[in-house]
Each structure stands twice: as structure tokens, then as C-alpha cells.
C-alpha positions as semicolon CSV with decimal commas, in nm:
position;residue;x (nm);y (nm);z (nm)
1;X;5,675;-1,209;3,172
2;X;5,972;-1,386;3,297
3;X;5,958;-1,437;3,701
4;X;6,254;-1,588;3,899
5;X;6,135;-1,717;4,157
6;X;6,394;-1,725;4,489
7;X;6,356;-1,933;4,804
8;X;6,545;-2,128;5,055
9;X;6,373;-2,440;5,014
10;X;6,260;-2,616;4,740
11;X;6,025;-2,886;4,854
12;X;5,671;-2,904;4,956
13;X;5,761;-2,950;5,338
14;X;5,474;-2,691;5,475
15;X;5,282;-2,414;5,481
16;X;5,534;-2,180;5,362
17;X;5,675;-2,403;5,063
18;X;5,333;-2,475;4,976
19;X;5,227;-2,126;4,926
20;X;5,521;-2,085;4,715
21;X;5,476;-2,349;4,473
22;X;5,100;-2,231;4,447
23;X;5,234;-1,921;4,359
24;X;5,472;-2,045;4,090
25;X;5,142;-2,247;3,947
26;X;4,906;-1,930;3,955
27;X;5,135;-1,734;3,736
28;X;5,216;-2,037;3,537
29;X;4,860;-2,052;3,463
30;X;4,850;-1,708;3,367
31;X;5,105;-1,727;3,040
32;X;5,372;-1,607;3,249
33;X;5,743;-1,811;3,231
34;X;5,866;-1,887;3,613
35;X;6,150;-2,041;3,735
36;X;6,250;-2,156;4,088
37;X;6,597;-2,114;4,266
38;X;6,644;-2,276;4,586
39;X;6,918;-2,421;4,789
40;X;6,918;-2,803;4,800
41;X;6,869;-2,865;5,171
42;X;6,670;-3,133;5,295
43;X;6,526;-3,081;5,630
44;X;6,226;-3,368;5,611
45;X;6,337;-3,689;5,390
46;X;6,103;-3,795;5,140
47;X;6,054;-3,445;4,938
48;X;6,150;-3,406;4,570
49;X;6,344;-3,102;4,446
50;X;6,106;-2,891;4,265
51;X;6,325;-2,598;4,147
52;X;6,461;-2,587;3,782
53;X;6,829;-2,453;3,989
54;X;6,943;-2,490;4,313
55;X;7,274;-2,422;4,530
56;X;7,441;-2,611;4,774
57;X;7,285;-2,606;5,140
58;X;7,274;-2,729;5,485
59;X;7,075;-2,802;5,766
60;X;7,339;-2,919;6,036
61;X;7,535;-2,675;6,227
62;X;7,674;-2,535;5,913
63;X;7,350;-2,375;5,830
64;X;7,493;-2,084;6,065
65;X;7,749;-2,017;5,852
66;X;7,576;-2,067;5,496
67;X;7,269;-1,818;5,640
68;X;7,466;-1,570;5,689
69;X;7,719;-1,590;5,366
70;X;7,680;-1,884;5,076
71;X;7,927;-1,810;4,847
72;X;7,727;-2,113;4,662
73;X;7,419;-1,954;4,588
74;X;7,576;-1,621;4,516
75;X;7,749;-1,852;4,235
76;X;7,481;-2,035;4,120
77;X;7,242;-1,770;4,144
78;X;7,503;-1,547;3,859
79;X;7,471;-1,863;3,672
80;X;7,105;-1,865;3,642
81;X;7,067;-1,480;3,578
82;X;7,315;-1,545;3,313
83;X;7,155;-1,823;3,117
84;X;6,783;-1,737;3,201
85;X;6,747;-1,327;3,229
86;X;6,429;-1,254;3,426
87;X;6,205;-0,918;3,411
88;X;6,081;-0,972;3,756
89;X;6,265;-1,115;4,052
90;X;6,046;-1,254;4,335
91;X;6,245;-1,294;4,646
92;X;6,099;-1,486;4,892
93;X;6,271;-1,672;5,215
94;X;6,605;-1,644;5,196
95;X;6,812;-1,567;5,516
96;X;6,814;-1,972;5,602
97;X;6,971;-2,088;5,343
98;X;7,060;-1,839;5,012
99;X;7,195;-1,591;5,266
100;X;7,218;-1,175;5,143
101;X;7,490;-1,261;4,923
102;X;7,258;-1,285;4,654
103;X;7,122;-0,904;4,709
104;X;7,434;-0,766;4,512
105;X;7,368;-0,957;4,216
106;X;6,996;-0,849;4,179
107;X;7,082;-0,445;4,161
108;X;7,014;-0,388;3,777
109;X;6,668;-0,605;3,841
110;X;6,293;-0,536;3,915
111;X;6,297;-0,704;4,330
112;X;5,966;-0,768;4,474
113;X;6,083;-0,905;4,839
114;X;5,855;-1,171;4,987
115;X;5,918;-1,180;5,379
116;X;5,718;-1,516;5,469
117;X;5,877;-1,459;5,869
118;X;6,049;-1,264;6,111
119;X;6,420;-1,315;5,992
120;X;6,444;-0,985;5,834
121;X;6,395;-0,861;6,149
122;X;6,474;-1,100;6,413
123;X;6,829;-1,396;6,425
124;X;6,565;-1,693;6,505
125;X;6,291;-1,551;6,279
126;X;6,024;-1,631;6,574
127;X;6,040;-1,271;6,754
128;X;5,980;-1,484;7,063
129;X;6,199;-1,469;7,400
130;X;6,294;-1,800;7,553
131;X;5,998;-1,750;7,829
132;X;5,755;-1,789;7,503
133;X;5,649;-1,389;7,583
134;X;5,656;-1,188;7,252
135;X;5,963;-0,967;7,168
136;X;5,944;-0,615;7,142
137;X;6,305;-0,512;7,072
138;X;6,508;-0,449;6,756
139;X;6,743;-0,701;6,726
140;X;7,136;-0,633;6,860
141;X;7,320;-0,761;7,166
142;X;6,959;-0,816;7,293
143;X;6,893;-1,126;7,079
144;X;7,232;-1,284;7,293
145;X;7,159;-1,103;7,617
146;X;6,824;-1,303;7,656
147;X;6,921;-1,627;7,548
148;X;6,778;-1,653;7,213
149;X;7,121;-1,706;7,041
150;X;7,394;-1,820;7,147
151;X;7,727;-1,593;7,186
152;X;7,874;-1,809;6,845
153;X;7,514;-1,804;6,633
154;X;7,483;-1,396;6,753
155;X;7,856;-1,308;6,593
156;X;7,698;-1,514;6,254
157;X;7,350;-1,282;6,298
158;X;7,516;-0,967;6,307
159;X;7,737;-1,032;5,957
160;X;7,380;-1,158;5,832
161;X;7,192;-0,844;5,954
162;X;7,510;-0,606;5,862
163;X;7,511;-0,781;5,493
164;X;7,141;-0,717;5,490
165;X;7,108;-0,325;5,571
166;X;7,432;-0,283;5,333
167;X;7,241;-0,420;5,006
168;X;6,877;-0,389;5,133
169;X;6,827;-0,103;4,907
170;X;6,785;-0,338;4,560
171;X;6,425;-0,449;4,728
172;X;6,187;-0,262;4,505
173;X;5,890;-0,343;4,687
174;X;5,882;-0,525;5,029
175;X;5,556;-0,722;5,167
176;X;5,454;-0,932;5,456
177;X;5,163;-1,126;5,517
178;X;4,973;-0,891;5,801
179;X;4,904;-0,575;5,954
180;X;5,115;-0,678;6,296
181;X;5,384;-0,796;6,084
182;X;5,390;-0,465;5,902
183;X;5,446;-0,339;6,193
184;X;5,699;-0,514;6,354
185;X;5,927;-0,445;6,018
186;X;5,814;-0,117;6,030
187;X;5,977;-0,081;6,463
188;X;6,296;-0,223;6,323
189;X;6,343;0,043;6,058
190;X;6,189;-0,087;5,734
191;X;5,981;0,181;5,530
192;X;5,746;0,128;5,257
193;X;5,612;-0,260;5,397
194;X;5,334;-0,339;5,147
195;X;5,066;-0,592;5,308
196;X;4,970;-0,930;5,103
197;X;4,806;-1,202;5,287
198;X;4,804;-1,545;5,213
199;X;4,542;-1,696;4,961
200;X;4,375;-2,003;4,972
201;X;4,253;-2,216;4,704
202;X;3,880;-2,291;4,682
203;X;3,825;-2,628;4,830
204;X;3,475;-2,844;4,902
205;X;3,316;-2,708;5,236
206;X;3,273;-2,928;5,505
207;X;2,967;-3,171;5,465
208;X;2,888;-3,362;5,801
209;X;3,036;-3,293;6,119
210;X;3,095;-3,567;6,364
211;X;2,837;-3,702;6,580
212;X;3,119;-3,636;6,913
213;X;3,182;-3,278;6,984
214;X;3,553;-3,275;6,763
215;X;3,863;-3,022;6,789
216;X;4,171;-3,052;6,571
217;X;4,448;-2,870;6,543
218;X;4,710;-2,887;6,252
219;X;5,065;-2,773;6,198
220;X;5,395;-2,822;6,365
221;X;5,470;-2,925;6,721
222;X;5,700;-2,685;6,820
223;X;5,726;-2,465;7,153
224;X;5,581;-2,166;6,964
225;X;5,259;-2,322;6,820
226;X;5,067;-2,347;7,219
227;X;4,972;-2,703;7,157
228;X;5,060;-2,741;7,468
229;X;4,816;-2,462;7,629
230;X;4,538;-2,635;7,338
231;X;4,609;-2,994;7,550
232;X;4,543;-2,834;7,896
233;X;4,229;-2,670;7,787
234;X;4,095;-2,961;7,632
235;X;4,137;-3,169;7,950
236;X;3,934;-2,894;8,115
237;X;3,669;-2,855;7,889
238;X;3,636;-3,224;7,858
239;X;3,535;-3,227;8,245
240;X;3,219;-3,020;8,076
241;X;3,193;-3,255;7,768
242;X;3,312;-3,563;7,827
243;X;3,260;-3,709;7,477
244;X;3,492;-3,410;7,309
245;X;3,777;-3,604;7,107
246;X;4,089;-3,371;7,019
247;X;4,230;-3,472;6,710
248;X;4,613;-3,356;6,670
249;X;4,755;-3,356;6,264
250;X;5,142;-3,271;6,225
251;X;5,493;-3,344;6,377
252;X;5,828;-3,187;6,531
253;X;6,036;-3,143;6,857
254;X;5,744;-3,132;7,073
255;X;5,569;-3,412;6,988
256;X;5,662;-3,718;7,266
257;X;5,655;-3,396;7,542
258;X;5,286;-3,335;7,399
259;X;5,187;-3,757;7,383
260;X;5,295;-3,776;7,761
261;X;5,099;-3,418;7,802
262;X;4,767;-3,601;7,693
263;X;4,868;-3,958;7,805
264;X;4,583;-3,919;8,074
265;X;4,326;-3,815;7,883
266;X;4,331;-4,149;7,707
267;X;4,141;-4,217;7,334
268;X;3,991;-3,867;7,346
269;X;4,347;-3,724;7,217
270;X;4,425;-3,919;6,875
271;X;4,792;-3,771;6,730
272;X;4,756;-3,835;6,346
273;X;5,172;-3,736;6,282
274;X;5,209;-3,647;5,954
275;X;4,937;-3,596;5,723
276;X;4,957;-3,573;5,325
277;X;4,875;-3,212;5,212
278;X;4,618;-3,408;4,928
279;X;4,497;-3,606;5,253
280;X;4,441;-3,324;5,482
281;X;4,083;-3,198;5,454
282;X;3,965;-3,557;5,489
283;X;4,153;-3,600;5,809
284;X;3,985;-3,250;5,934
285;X;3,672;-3,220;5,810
286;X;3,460;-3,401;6,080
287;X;3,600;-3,134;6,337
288;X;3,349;-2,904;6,482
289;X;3,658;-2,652;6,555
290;X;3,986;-2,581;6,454
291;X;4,241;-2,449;6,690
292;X;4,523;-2,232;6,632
293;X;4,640;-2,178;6,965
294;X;5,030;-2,031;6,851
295;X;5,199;-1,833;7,120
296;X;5,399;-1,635;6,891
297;X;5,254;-1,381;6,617
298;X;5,225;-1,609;6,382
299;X;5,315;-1,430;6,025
300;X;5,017;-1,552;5,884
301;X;4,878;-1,912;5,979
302;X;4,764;-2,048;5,669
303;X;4,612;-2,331;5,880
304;X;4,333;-2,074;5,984
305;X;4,201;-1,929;5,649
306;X;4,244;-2,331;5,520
307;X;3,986;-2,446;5,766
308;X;3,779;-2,109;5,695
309;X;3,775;-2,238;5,332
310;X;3,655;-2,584;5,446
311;X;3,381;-2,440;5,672
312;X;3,526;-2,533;5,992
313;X;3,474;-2,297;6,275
314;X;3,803;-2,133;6,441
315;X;3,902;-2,073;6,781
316;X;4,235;-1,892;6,751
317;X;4,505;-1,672;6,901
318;X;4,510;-1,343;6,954
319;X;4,837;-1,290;6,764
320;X;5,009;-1,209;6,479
321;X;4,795;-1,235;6,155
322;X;4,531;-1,473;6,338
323;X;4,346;-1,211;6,420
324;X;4,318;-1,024;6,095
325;X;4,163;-1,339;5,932
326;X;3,876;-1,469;6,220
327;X;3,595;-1,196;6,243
328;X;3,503;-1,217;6,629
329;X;3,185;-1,401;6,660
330;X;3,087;-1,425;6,271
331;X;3,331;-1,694;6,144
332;X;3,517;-1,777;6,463
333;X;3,653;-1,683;6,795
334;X;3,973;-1,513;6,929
335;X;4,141;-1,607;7,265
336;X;4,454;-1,442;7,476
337;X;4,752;-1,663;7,392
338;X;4,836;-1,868;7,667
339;X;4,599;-1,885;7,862
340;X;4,418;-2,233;7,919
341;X;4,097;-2,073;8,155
342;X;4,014;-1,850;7,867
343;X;4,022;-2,088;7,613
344;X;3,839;-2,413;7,790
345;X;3,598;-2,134;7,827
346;X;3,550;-2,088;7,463
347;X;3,620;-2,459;7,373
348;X;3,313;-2,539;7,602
349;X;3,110;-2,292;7,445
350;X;3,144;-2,442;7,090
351;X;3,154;-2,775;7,188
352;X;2,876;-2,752;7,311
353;X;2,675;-2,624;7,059
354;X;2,711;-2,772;6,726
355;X;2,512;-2,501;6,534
356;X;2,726;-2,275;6,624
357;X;3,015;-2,432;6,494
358;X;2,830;-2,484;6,163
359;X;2,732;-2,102;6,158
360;X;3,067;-1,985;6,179
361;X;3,215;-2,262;5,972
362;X;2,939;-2,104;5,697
363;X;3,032;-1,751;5,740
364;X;3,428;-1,824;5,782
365;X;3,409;-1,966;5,385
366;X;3,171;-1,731;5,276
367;X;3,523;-1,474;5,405
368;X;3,800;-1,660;5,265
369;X;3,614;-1,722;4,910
370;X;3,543;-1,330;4,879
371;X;3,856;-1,168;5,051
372;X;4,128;-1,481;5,025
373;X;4,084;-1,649;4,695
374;X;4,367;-1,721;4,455
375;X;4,298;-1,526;4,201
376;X;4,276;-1,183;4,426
377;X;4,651;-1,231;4,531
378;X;4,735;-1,292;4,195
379;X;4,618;-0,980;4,078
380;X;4,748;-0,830;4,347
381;X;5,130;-0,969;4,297
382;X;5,086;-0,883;3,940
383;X;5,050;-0,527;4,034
384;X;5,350;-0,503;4,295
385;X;5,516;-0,641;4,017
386;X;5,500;-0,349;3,817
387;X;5,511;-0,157;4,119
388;X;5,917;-0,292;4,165
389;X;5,950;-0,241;3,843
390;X;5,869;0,159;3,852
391;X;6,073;0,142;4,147
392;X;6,385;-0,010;4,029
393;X;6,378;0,217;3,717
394;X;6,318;0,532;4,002
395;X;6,675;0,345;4,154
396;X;6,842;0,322;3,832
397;X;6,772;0,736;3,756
398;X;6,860;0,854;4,096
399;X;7,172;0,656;4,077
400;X;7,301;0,759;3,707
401;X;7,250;1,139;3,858
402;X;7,408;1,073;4,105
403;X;7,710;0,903;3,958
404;X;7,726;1,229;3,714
405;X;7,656;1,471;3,991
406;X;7,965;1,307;4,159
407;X;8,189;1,310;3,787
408;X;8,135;1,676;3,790
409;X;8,226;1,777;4,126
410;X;8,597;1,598;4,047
């Protein structure tokens, strides 16, 4: 099978890219002939370009403008579908960059749509209001009103949105990566939203834990992510333990408000920056917990089933898709975003007991082998394959009647 593979970005930044090239390598692996389209848009220096075509894109201001219309991707995209027919096209992000330009040029094609975040449904893709309290309303003047966008970004939204409900019908098969995401497409008027979680490959388990009661966290420092909340808790639980270290692996816009956060806790906070993805579970696996402490509903969080499949216990969020990965008290534990008292409660609790931490560290990768591994969601994307395929020939019929229904009522 031919697979065209579509996303904004190219490069292994993250999480996101990351799961997309493993995706590309699964079915790769399986006989099958894929090819990546992405813009070119660097947002971290240092990345290759992995995909075999790419468009021209942007990550300054005029990102507002190519998001919402890129005549250069709609271009190069007809180029690619010209020279290199696929049977299956896998859309995944592509409101950043690509832009639903691309939509009109994918309606004689087999479309499974991929939605990695909240763009479909939301301008900033976060579904969080500026007060970092979740947002519960369909997208419109709202999105301005409240300060999420401002009055010039909200005019570029709506075209994007408008562009999107015109051609959104050539998505065969739409999925997101949890049950809460389901149904927060589902409030804003999307039918049909398949589930498919994240995978993670299989990965040594965690061999030694430290001798000091160890938390890490991993991932971007951004506003949504709590690291902030994670910081404050520590500092109280450390009152309790004072030989916990909190171990902090990623960067972003947060980062010097976070180092002068933890500047009086001293050597117990170490901030790692950026981390190699090969480099990662060495960094990590001394920790007797990881924390993912995001205020937002996180899509998925593939930092949580990642240290699941190393056998590091999890303290995370109740939000998003957080909570359909940790089973409450068997591989993990699940605390109220935001607020520190609840989780320096918890922190002190596993902390302070190092065979707890190794229990649920046990039990977390004896989950994410059996329920999360690679080959599962392969299978799985194999079969909503065929699934957009049945669907786009379904299209195709109810649109020939209709075209002759129409001819003979002239």
C-alpha cells in the first residue's frame, strides 16, 4: 500500500513529530511504501528535514497567515499527488502550517484524519483560557472575547475554521488520541471521532532507582504544562523529605520564570534543558516518580505511557488523556490540576516509600506493553485505513447519485 503521509512539521522536534516518524517506520516495516509531506518550517535549529516533499513555511508572524491559507502547500501538495499517487492519505497536523487548502485536493482519495491537538476545534489548539482554567466553549467571537486571540489572529481563525467546515467532508475517518478529546470534538460538532491512543515502543525497564527519593518531570516549559504548580509542591514536600532532588528535562518560554521559581530550593532542583530523545531514559531512569503535572487536557502526554514503559511510577493530572493511561493506585496516581496541597500530598507519599514507587513502576509497564505497544496501533491504523477507504468509496456513490439525481431534475 502506498501511504502519504501529511504533517506540518517535518523534524523530530517532540513528542508529536516523534510519534509521526515512528509511525512512518512501523508501516515501513510492514512492506508498505510511505511518503512524508511537510512544510519546511524550522521552529528549533539543529533538526534535519525528514520528508521526501515539503512546502514553503513560517514560524514568524506570517505563520497567521500561512495557517489559515498556503497557497504553497496547496501547490506542492498537487505536485506530489501528481508524481507519487497514494491509496491511503494520512492526514495528520496540519492547521499550523499546510493550512485547509490542501482538503480540496484530497476529495477523490481514501483520508484517514490524524488530530494530534485541539486546533480542529480551538484557534490556539490548547482549549485553555488565559486564567489557565479549561475551556468549555465552541470556538467563535469567544476565542477574542477572552483574550486568547487577538482581534487580527481571530479574523485569520475564522477563514481557517470557515475553510475547514467547507471541505471537512473529504475526512473519511477522523481520530484523536483519548476519550476527553473525543469529546471535546464531539461538543464542537464533529461526528464519527474514532479513538487511537498513542503507542510506545518497548524499551528496557528501569533497573536501580536512586539512593535519594528522585522526581522528574519531562517535556516543554510552557504555561500549560503546571511545572510551575510541580515546583511549589516539591518545595513543600521537601519540608517532609529533605533529601528529595527534582530533576527537570526539557526547554521553552517558561524556563528562566521556572529557574528563579526554584532558585531557593538550591541543588535539590537540577534543570537538565534539552535532552536527546536517544539520551532520555538514561537521564530519567533513576527517578522514583515521574510527574505530569499539565494544566490543560493534555491530548495525550506521551511522556506518561514513556515512563510507564520504563517502569517509573506516575503522579499525574487529572486531565485530558492522563487519566485514561495511569490506573489509580496500580501503576500510578492522579491529582486535581493545579493544585500544589494535593499534590505535595501525594509527592510525600511516594517519596517516601520507595517500594511503592517500584510497585507501580512494575505494574505501569506490565500496562503499556499489553494495551500500548507498537504493534497494537499498527494494526489498528491498518484497519481505519480500510475503514476511509469504504468510506470514501460510500462518498464517491452518494455523490455520483446525486450529481445524476440533480441532471434529471434539469
Amino acid at each position: 500500500m502506498q501511504v502519504l503521509l501529511i504533517n506540518d512539521h517535518g523534524r523530530a522536534y517532540g513528542g508529536a513529530e516523534l510519534q509521526m516518524l515512528a509511525v512512518r517506520d512501523s508501516l515501513a516495516a510492514r512492506g508498505h511504501d510511505i511518503r512524508l509531506f511537510s512544510s519546511n518550517a524550522e521552529m528549533i535549529p539543529g533538526f534535519p528535514l525528514l520528508a521526501e516533499r515539503t512546502c514553503h513555511g513560517q514560524t514568524d508572524l506570517g505563520q497567521v497567515v500561512l495557517q489559515s491559507a498556503n497557497p504553497m502547500a496547496w501547490q506542492a501538495l498537487r505536485a506530489e499527488l501528481r508524481s507519487n499517487p497514494p491509496d491511503v492519505v494520512h492526514v495528520r497536523s496540519f492547521l499550523w502550517q499546510l493550512s485547509p487548502l490542501i482538503l480540496p485536493l484530497l476529495r477523490d482519495l481514501p483520508v484517514l484524519h490524524q488530530a494530534p491537538t485541539y486546533k480542529e476545534i480551538c484557534p490556539n489548539g490548547l482549549k485553555l483560557l488565559p486564567d489557565r482554567t479549561n475551556c468549555a466553549h465552541v470556538a467563535g467571537p469567544v476565542c477574542r472575547d477572552s483574550g486568547c486571540v487577538s482581534s487580527r489572529t481571530y479574523q485569520m481563525a475564522r477563514l481557517q475554521m470557515w475553510l475547514l467546515k467547507r471541505w471537512r467532508s473529504v475526512l473519511d475517518v477522523t481520530t484523536v488520541l483519548s476519550r476527553r478529546a473525543a469529546e471535546r470534538f464531539t461538543a464542537s460538532g464533529w461526528t464519527g471521532v474514532e479513538v487511537l491512543p498513542n503507542p510506545a515502543d518497548a524499551r528496557d525497564a528501569t533497573s536501580d532507582l536512586a539512593t535519594r527519593p528522585t522526581l522528574a518531570y519531562c517535556g516543554r516549559l510552557s504555561r500549560e504544562k503546571g511545572v510551575d504548580v510541580l515546583i511549589d509542591a516539591f518545595a513543600c514536600a521537601r519540608r517532609k523529605i529533605p533529601k528529595a532532588m527534582l530533576v527537570i528535562a526539557g526547554t521553552g518560554g517558561e524556563e528562566e520564570a521556572l529557574r528563579r521559581r526554584a532558585k531557593p530550593l538550591g541543588k535539590s532542583v537540577r534543570f537538565l534543558g534539552h535532552v536527546p530523545y536517544q539520551t532520555l531514559d538514561t537521564a530519567l531512569a533513576p527517578a522514583w516518580v515521574q510527574a505530569v503535572p499539565s494544566i490543560w487536557h493534555e491530548p495525550f502526554g506521551n511522556v506518561t505511557l514513556e515512563a510507564m514503559m520504563r517502569g517509573t511510577a506516575v503522579l499525574g493530572a487529572n486531565t485530558g488523556a492522563i487519566s485514561d493511561v495511569i490506573v489509580e493506585a496500580e501503576t500510578g496516581y492522579i491529582a486535581p490540576p493545579g493544585n500544589v496541597d494535593a499534590w505535595a500530598t501525594r509527592l510525600i507519599q511516594m517519596l517516601s516509600d520507595k517500594a511503592l514507587c517500584q510497585r507501580l513502576g512494575t505494574a505501569g509497564r506490565q500496562r503499556a506493553l499489553k494495551d500500548f505497544g507498537r504493534d497494537r496501533h499498527t494494526d489498528r491504523l491498518l484497519e481505519l485505513y480500510a475503514k476511509a477507504q469504504q468510506n470514501c468509496a460510500a462518498r464517491k456513490r452518494h455523490a455520483k447519485a446525486r450529481a445524476e439525481q440533480k441532471e434529471l431534475l434539469k
